[in-house]
N, C-alpha and C positions, 0 to 999 in steps of 0.2 A: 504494500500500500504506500500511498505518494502520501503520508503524512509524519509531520515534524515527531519524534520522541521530545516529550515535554522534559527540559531539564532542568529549568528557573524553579524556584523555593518560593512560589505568592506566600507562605503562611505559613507559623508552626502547626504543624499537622491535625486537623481536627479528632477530638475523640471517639472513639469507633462509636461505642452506643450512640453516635448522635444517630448513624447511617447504616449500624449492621446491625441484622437480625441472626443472634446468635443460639444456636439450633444448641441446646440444654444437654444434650448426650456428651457423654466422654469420648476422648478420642483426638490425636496429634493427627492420623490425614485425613484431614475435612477436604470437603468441596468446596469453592465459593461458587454462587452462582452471582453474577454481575449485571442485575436486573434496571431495565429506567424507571421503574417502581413499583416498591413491594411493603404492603402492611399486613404483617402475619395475622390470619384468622378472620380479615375482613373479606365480603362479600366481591368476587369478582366481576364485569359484567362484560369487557374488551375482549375480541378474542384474541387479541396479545395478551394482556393480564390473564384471562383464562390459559391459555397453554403455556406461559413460562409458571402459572401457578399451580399447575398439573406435573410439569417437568421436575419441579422444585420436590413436590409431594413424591416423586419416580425416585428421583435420585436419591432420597432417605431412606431408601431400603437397601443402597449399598454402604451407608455409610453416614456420621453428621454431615450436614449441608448449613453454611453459614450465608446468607442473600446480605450483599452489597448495593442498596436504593441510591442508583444517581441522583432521582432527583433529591429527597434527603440531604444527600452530601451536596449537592448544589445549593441549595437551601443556605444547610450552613455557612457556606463562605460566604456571602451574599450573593449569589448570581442561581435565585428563581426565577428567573426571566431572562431569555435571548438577549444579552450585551450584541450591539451592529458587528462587533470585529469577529465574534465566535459563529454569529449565525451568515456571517457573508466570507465562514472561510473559505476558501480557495484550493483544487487541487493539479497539481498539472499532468497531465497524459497526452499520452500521443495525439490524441485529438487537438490540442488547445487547453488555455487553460479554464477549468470548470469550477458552480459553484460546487461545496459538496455536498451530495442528492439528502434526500431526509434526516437534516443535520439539527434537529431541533431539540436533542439532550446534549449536546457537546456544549462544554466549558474548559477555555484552559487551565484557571485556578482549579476547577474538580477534575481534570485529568492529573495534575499533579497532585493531587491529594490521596487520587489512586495508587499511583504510581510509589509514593512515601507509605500509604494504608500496607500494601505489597510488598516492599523494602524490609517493614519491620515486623511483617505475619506473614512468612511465605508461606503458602498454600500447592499443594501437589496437582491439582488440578482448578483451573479456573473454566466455568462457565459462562460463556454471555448470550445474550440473545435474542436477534432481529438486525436489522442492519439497521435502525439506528442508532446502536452504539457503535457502528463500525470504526468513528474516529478515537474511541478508549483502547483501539486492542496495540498501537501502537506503547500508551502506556501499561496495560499490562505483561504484554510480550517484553519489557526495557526490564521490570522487576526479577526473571528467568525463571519464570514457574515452569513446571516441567511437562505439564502439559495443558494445553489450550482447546475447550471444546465448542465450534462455535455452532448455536442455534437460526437457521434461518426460516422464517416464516411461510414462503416461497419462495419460490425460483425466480426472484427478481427480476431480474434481467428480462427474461422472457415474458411476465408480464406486463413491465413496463414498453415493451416494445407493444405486443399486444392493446396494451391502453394508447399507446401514441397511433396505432392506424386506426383508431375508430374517428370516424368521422366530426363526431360531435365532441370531440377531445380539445381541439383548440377554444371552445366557444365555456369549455367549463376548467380549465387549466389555463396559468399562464404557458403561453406558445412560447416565447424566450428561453426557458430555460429547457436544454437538450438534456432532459431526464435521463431519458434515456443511453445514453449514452454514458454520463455519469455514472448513472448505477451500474451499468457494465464493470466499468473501470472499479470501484467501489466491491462490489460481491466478486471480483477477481480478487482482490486481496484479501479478503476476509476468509475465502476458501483455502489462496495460499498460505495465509497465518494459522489456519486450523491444523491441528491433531487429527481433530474429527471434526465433520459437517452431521449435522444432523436435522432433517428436513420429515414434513410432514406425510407425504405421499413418495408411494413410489415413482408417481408421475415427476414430481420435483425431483427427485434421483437421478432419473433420466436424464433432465434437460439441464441439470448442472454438469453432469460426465460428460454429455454432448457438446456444450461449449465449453469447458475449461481442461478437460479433462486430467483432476486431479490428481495425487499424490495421494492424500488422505482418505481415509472409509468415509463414505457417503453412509449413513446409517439412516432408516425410513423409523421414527418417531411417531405413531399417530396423534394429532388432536385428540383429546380426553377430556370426556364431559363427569361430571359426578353420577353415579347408576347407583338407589338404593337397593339395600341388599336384602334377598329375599326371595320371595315368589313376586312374579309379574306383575306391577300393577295395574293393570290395564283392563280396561273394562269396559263393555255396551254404551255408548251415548252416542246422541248425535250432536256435529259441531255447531256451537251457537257463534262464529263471526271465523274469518278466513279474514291471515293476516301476515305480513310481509316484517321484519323486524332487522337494523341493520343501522350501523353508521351513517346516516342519509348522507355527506360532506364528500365518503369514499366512491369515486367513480363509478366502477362497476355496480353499488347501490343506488346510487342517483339515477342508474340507468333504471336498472328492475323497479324503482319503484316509481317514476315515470311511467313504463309499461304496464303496469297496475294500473295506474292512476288514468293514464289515454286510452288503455283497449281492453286488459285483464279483467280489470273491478266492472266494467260496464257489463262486459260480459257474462260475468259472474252473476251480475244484479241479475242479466235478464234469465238465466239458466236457473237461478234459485234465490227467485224474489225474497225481499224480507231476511236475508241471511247477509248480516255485513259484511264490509271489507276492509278491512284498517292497514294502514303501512304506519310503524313508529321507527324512533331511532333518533337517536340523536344528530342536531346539528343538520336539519334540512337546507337545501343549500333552494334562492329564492327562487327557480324557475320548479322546482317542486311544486315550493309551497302555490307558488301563483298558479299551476294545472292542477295543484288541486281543490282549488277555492271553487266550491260552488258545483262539486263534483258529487259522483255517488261512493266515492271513495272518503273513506274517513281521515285526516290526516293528524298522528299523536304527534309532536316535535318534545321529545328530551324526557319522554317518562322516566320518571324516578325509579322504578324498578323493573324490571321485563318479566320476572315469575309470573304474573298475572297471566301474560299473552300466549300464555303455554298451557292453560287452564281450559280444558274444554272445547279447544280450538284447531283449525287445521291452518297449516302453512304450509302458503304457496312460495316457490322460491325460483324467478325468472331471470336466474343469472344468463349472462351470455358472456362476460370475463370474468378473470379470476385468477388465483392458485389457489394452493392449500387442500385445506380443506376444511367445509362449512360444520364452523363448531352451534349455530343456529338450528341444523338439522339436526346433528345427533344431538341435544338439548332437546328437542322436537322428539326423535326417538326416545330418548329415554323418558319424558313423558306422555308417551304414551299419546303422543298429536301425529295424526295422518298428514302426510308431506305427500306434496304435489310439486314435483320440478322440474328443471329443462336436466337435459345431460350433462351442462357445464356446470349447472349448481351441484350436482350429487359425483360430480368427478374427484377421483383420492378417496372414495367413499362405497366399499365390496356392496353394495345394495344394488336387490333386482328388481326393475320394472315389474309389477303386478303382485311382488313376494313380499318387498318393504314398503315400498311407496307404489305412486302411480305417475308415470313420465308424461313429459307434455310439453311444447314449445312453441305453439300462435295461441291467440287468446282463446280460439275455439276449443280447441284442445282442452287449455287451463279451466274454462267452464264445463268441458263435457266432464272432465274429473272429476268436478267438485260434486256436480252435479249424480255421476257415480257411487261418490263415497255415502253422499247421503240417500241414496236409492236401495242399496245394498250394504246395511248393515254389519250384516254376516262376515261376510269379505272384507272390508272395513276394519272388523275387529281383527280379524286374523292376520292380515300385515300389520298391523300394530302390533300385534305381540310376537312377529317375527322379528320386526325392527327394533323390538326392547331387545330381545334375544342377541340379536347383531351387536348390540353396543354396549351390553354388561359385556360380551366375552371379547369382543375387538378393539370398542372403544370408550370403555370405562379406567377411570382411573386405577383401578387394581388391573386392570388390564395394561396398560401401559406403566405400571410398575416391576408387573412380571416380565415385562418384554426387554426394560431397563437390566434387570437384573441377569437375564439368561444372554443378551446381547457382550460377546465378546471386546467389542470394542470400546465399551463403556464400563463391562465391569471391571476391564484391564486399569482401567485410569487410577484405580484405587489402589493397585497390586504392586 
């Protein structure tokens, strides 16, 4: 990676309890895991927060795990907030020189504080994860931990490319900045600084080996939702509102719940009169809100909590980009809510058309479903409770702890 090892002293070192959550078990090789922020035991609702909060719960089955909160440690030294010089850093690549792509936890006073944190608590293995920390692993890697594991959310690069040919991408993104391109350069070094990549789908596996082709194990990580434990809870009802749930700000969302809002929900209305339609999420971005004003679409902006929208309800999910994989669905799966999606939304995700959900990709479609699930009952319940099935043994947190555990190249990091 084309960035500076921080070597200046802003500060005497701040004290760890301001910014580390330190995992109560005994034990000399901890983990850290190097999160942009972590508050132990609170409610997650991001599906960043959700899966480094999932990773976190994985990785204490090999061992203590110690979480290091940027923002926290930003906090403390005074820079809660994008100082112009950090957020307009600079990198230079063969391209030209670039800003650096989703740089919006970097501080150089809290990379030096890293960097001193590491100095005087070396750690056998450090975790981080998403590529917005991509500009701390220069100070991590400076402290000589012995091994570096880096988490990526998806295959960046390739979605971002992705998101830049869509059409309507200039008119809701600034066009200036060559994103793409950036993040290229960016999730190449983040790969090459890794030990281990570890990525959510096999799909993401792929497309990092196909353009960088590593050094390091690529290891496939699932997204992990909480499954209570037990017998099935899933049960006979019909859904009272059919509802879309998502970062509305994040492109690929703006998109799906647009398509809600101009062809899906109308649709919907007219195939099962009287059965709502709601898209929520935080942070609607105003060409939303303004198509949906006045519409038969209901529009929630920044509910306080989302458990509700899981209650009794069926989600439709009209992605057409993407990576990862949708932690919204299995959340859906696991309680026990009939999903309705395109191919692209249920991609990275073993589920069969007609077994877990029901597929669908023009608005007709997406009403004939709905309009299905509540026709037939029977059928109804039965992929429901194939799809709770699906996600306690695949993509449940104890499932994704056993995977940690039995995976070689993870549980080597300890040894």
């Amino acid at each position: 990676m084309n960035s500076p090892v921080v070597s200046a002293r802003f500060a005497d070192p701040v004290e760890p309890d301001v910014f580390l959550t330190r995992d109560p078990r005994a034990g000399d090789r901890r983990t850290l895991a190097v999160l942009s922020r972590h508050s132990e035991g609170t409610a997650v609702q991001t599906g960043a927060e959700m899966r480094q909060s999932a990773l976190v719960d994985a990785l204490r089955r090999t061992g203590p795990v110690d979480v290091l909160s940027i923002n926290a440690l930003r906090a403390a030294v005074s820079c809660a907030r994008r100082c112009p010089p950090c957020a307009a850093m600079l990198m230079t690549t063969p391209e030209g020189t670039l800003p650096v792509p989703h740089n919006w936890y970097y501080c150089r006073r809290t990379a030096d504080q890293v960097r001193q944190f590491l100095d005087a608590h070396p750690y056998p293995v450090v975790v981080t994860s998403h590529i917005w920390l991509s500009q701390y692993l220069p100070a991590i890697r400076a402290a000589g931990t012995a091994r570096l594991v880096v988490d990526l959310h998806n295959a960046e690069a390739d979605l971002q490319d992705e998101l830049s040919a869509h059409p309507w991408w200039p008119r809701l993104r600034d066009p200036e900045v060559p994103e793409q391109v950036g993040v290229r350069f960016v999730e190449a070094g983040m790969v090459a600084a890794a030990d281990v990549v570890t990525v959510p789908s096999e799909a993401d596996r792929e497309r990092l080996r196909r353009r960088y082709a590593p050094t390091a194990p690529i290891v496939v990580l699932p997204n992990a939702v909480p499954v209570a434990a037990g017998s099935r809870p899933v049960v006979a009802r019909r859904p009272v509102s059919c509802f879309f749930l998502g970062a509305l700000d994040y492109f690929p969302n703006t998109l799906a719940a647009l398509e809600i809002v101009t062809g899906i929900g109308p649709a919907i209305a007219a195939a099962a009169p009287g059965l709502p339609v709601v898209v929520a999420g935080r942070r609607p971005v105003p060409v939303l809100a303004e198509a949906a004003a006045g519409g038969v679409v209901d529009l929630v902006a920044d509910p306080p909590d989302a458990e509700p929208f899981f209650t009794g309800s069926l989600l439709i999910v009209p992605l057409r980009n993407g990576g990862g994989t949708r932690l919204k669905i299995l959340q859906a799966f696991a309680a026990g809510c009939p999903v309705v999606s395109t191919a692209k939304g249920m991609e990275g995700i073993d589920a069969l058309d007609g077994v877990h959900y029901l597929a669908a990709e023009t608005s007709g479609e997406f009403a004939a479903a709905v309009a299905a699930v509540l026709a037939d009952p029977a059928s109804d319940l039965r992929r429901r409770q194939a799809a709770w099935d699906l996600v306690r043994s695949r993509y449940s947190r104890d499932a994704l702890a056993d995977l940690v555990v039995s995976t070689a190249e993870l549980s080597a990091v300890e040894r």
